[in-house]
C-alpha positions in Angstrom: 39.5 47.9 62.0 42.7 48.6 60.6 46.9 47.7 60.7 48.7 47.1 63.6 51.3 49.6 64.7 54.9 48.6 64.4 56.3 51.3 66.2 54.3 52.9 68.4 56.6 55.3 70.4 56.1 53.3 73.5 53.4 51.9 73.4 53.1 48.3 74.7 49.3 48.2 73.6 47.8 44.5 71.6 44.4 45.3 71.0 43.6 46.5 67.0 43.5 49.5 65.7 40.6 51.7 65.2 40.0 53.9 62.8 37.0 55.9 62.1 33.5 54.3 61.1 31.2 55.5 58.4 28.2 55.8 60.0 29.6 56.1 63.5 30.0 59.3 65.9 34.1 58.9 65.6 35.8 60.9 68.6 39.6 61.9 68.9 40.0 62.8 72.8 43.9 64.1 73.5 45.1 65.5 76.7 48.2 67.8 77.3 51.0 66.4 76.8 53.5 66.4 79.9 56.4 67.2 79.9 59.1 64.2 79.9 61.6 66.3 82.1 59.8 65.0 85.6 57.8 62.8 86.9 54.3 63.4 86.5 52.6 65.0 89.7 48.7 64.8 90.5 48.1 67.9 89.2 49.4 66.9 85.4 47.0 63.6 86.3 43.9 65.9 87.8 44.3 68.4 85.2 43.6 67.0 82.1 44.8 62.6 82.0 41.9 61.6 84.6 38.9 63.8 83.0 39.9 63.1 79.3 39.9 59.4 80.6 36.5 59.6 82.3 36.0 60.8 79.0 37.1 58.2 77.1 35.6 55.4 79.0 32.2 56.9 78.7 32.2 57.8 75.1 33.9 53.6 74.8 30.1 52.5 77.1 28.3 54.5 75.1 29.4 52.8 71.9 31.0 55.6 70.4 34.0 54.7 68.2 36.5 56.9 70.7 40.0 57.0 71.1 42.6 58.0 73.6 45.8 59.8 72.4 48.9 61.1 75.1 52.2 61.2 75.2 55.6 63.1 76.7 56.6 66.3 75.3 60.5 65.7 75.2 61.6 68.5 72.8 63.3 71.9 74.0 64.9 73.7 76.9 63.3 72.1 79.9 64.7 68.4 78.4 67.8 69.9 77.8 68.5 71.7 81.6 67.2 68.6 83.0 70.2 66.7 81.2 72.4 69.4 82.4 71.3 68.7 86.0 71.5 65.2 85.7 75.2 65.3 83.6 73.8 63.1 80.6 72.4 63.9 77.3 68.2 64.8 76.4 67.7 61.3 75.1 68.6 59.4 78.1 66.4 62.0 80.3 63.3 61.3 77.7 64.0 57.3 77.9 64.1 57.4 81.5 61.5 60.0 82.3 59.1 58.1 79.7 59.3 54.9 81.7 58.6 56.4 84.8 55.4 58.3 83.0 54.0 55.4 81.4 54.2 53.4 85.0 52.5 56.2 86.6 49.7 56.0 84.1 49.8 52.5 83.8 49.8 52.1 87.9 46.0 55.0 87.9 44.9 52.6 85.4 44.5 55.3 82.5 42.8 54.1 79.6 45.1 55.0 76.3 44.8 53.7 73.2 48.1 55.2 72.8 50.7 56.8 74.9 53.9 57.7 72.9 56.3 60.5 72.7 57.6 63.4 70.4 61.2 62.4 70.1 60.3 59.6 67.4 60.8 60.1 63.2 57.0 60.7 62.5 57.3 63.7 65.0 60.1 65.2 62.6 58.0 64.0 59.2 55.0 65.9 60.3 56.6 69.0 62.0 58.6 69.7 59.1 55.7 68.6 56.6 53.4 71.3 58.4 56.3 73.7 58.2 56.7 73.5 54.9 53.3 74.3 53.9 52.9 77.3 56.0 56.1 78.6 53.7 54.7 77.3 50.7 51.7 79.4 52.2 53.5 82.6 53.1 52.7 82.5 56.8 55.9 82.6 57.9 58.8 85.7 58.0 62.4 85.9 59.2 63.1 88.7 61.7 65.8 89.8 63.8 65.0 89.8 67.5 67.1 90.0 70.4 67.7 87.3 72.7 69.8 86.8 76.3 73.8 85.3 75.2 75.6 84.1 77.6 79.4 84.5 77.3 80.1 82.3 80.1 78.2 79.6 78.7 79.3 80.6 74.7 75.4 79.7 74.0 72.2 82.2 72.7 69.7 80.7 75.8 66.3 79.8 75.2 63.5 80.7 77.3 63.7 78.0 80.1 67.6 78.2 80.3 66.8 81.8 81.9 65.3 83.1 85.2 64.7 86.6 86.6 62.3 88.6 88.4 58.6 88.6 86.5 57.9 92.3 84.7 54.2 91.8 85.8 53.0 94.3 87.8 52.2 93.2 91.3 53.6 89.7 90.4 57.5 90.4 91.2 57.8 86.6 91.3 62.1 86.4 91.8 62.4 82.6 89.6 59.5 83.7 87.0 60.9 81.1 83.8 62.0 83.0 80.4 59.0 81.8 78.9 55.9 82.4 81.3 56.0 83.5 85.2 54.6 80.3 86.8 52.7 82.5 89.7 50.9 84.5 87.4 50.7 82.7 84.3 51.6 85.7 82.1 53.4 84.5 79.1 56.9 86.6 79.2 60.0 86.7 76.7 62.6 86.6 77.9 64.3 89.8 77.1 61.9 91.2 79.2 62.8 90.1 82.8 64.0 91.9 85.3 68.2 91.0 86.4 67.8 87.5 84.2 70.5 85.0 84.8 71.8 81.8 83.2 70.5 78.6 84.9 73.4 76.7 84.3 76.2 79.3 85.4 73.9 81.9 87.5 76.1 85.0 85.5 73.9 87.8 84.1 73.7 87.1 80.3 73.7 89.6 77.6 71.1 91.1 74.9 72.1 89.9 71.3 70.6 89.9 68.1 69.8 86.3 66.4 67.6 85.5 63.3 64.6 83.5 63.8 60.9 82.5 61.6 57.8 83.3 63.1 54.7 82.5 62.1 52.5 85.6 61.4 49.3 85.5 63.5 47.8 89.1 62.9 47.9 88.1 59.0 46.0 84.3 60.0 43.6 86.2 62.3 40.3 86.4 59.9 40.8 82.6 59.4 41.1 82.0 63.2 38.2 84.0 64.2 36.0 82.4 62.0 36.8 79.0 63.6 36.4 80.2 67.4 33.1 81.7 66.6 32.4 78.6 64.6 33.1 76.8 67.7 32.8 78.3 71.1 29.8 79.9 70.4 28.3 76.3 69.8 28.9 75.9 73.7 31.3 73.2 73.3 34.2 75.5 74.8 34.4 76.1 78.7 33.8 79.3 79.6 37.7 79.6 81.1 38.4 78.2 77.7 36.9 81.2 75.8 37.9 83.7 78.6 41.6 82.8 77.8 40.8 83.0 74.3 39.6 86.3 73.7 41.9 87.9 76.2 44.9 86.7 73.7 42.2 88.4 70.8 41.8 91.4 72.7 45.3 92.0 73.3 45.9 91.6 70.0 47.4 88.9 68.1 51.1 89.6 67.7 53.8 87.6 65.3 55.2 84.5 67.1 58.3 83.1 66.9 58.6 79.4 65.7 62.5 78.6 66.0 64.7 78.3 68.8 68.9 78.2 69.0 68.6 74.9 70.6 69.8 71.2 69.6 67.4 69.0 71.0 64.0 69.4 69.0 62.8 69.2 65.7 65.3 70.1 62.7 64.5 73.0 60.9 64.0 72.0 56.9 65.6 75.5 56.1 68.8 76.8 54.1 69.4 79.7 56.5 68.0 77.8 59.6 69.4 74.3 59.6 71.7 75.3 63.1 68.2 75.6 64.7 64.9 73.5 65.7 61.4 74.7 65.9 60.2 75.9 69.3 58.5 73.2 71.8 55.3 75.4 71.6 55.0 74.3 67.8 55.7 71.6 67.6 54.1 69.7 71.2 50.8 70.0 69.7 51.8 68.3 66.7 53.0 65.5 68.8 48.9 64.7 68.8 48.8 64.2 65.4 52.5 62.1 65.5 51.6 60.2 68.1 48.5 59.3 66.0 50.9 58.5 63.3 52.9 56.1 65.7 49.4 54.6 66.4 48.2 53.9 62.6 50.0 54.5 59.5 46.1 55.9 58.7 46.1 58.4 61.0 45.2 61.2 58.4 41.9 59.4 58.3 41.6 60.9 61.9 43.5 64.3 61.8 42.3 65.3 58.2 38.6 64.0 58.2 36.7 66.9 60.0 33.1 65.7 58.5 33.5 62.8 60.6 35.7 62.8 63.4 35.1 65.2 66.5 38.2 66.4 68.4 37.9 66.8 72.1 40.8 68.1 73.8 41.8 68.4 77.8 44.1 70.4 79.2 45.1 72.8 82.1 44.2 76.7 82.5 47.8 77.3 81.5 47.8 75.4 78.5 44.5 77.1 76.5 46.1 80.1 74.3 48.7 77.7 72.5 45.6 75.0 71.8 43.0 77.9 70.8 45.1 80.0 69.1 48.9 78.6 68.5 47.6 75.1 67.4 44.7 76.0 65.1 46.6 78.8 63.2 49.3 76.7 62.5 46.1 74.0 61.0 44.5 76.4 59.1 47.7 77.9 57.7 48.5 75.1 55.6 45.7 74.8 53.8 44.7 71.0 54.0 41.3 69.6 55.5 42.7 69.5 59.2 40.2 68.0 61.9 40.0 71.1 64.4 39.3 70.6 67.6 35.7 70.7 68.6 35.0 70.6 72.4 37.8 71.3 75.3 37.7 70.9 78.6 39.5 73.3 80.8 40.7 72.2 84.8 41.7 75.4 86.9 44.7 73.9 89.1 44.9 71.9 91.7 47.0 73.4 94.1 49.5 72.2 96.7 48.7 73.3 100.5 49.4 77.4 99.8 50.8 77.4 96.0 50.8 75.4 93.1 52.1 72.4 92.0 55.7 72.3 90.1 57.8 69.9 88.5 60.8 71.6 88.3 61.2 72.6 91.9 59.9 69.4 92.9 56.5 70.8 95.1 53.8 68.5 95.3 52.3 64.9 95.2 53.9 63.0 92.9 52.6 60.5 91.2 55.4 57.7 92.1 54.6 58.9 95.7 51.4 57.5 95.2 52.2 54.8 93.5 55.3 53.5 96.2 52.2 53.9 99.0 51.5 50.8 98.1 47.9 51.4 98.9 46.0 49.1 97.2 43.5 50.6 94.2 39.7 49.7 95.5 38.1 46.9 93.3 35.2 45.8 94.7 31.0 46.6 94.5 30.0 49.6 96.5 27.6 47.6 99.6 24.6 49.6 100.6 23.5 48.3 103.8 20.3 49.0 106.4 23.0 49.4 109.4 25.4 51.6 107.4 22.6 53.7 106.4 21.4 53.9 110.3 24.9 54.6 111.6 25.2 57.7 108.4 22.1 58.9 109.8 22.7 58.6 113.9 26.5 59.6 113.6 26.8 61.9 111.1 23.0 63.7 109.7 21.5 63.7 113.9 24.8 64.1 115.9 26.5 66.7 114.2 23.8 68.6 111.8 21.3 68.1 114.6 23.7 69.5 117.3 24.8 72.4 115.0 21.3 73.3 114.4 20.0 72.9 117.7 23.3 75.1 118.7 22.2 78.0 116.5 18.2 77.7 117.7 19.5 78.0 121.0 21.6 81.6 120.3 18.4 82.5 118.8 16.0 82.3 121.7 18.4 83.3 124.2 19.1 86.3 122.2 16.6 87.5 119.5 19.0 90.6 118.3 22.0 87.9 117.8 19.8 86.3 114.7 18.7 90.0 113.9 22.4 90.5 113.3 23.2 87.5 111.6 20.2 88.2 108.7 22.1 91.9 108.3 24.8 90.4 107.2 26.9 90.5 110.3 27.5 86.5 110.0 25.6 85.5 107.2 
């Protein structure tokens, strides 16, 4: 099988390790990970934790050699505003927040072989290893670009540290976020909203230039399209999947910046950079192959085996461009023999009686709501029974269906141009 972990991140789990089997169809399954700066609502568990575990547990009863990977994303701004609203510092948010994750998960029964974190040393060995070989590479530039400054504050804000009225037209959303507008999922900078202002202090901040590395997509684009023809034409891709997809290609694939003036993340290994850390976007889906790490000290024999390990990843609508795109440039640009993903699964949202589900203004179902119901989960064998069948059929197929039909023959034959109508279209 293989070593067991020592430290796992987290992770509380006894049973061995497993690493891939010659021989064996050998499946890496990851959902998104959440982010550690709330607690996880149902749609985080209905958008990608509860299919990729369905997942799981089938490919485990169909003897496939399968396992689970997840985690809490607990780099970047949305960790650090949390701490500011909570008046301690972004370690104690991820230490508490990841508690109250993994009892969520642990309370819907969700099936991880691993559920760690991104805050951990092998997050920071592999970031800054796959940093290093996209410069060794020459992927990566340094530009100039202007970002909000907020004198009241004395700090260059990041995206999430910012709110404004969304540029989209027809959106006009007034608390669209610095990084994407959360009503119409357009991915914004956020130099481009309309009266932004800081969240901590509310004052309007100010356009100044900073230096930043960004990872150059349009130069990495012949190597990406290759893969997504490779694979979504296979029809292992969703069609929302490839939708998303090729409306980021059509658009056309634009530089993207990699750094961030923040001090909660991932250290930049750089001369010029070492006041920064690398942007949550690049480094969260690393976290899949760290928390691997955190899992088995052999985890390249899973992330760099592509002959014989299929990746299958889960995730929400919002989450596709950075996992289709983001992700696999940042594989591919390094060079090395990286297992791509094969197959993922796409969940449109589950929405919250008129709008959507959100963390950070707490809207929703919550999955400690749930869990403090105290409803108990249901364990026992399904009972089919002669009666219950009868009482399906009398109560439910020949009181209402009958009635409802028997309603509609009735209109019929008391008024033959009513149904005339109804076939035009009028009601049907």
């Amino acid at each position: 099988m293989g070593d067991l972990p020592t430290d796992s991140g987290g992770s509380d789990r006894k049973s061995p390790v497993k690493l891939p089997i010659a021989g064996k169809r050998n499946i890496l399954i990851t959902s998104a990970l959440p982010y550690v700066n709330n607690v996880p609502h149902l749609g985080n568990i209905i958008g990608c934790v509860l299919s990729a575990d369905v997942f799981a547990r089938y490919c485990r009863l169909r003897g496939y050699n399968a396992i689970y990977m997840c985690g809490t994303d607990e780099y970047g701004t949305a960790t650090e505003t949390k701490a500011l609203e909570e008046n301690c510092t972004p370690k104690q948010i991820c230490d508490k927040y990841h508690a109250i994750h993994k009892q969520v998960y642990d309370w819907f029964n969700i099936s991880f072989d691993e559920f760690g974190r991104t805050s951990t040393p092998q997050q920071t060995e592999v970031c800054q290893a796959i940093f290093k070989k996209l410069m060794e590479n020459h992927w990566l530039s340094e530009n100039t670009m202007q970002q909000l400054y907020c004198d009241t504050c004395e700090r260059f804000l990041a995206d999430r540290l910012v709110e404004g009225i969304c540029p989209t037209p027809g959106c006009n959303y007034d608390s669209a976020r610095g990084d994407q507008c959360e009503k119409c999922g357009k991915l914004l900078n956020p130099t481009e909203l309309q009266d932004p202002r800081c969240k901590v202090c509310r004052n309007t901040p100010r356009i100044r230039d900073t230096n930043h590395l960004f990872l150059e997509l349009p130069l990495l684009k012949d190597k990406l399209v290759e893969y997504i023809n490779s694979m979504s034409v296979a029809g292992t891709w969703s069609q929302n999947a490839i939708q998303a997809t090729n409306a980021w290609l059509k658009e056309g694939l634009k530089q993207r910046c990699i750094t961030r003036d923040l001090k909660w993340g991932v250290p930049v290994p750089h001369e010029r950079f070492m006041d920064k850390v690398f942007y949550v976007w690049f480094d969260a889906p690393i976290g899949y192959v760290s928390i691997t790490s955190c899992y088995t000290s052999e985890w390249e024999k899973w992330w760099k085996n592509p002959e014989n390990v299929e990746l299958y990843q889960f995730m929400g609508k919002d989450n596709v461009p950075f996992h289709t795109v983001m992700f696999p440039s940042t594989l591919l640009g390094t060079g090395e023999n990286w297992t791509l993903m094969k197959t993922i699964s796409v969940t449109e949202y589950l929405n919250y009686e008129a709008g959507k589900f959100s963390k950070s203004k707490g809207v929703g179902v919550f999955g400690n709501d749930a869990k403090d119901t105290n409803i108990p989960v249901e364990v026992s064998d399904t009972l089919f029974t002669w009666a219950d069948l009868q009482a399906k059929l009398n109560s439910e197929l020949l009181a209402n269906l009958g009635n409802f039909i028997n309603r509609v023959l009735s209109f019929i034959a008391k008024d033959p141009g009513w149904s005339s109508g109804c076939l035009n279209g009028v009601v049907i």
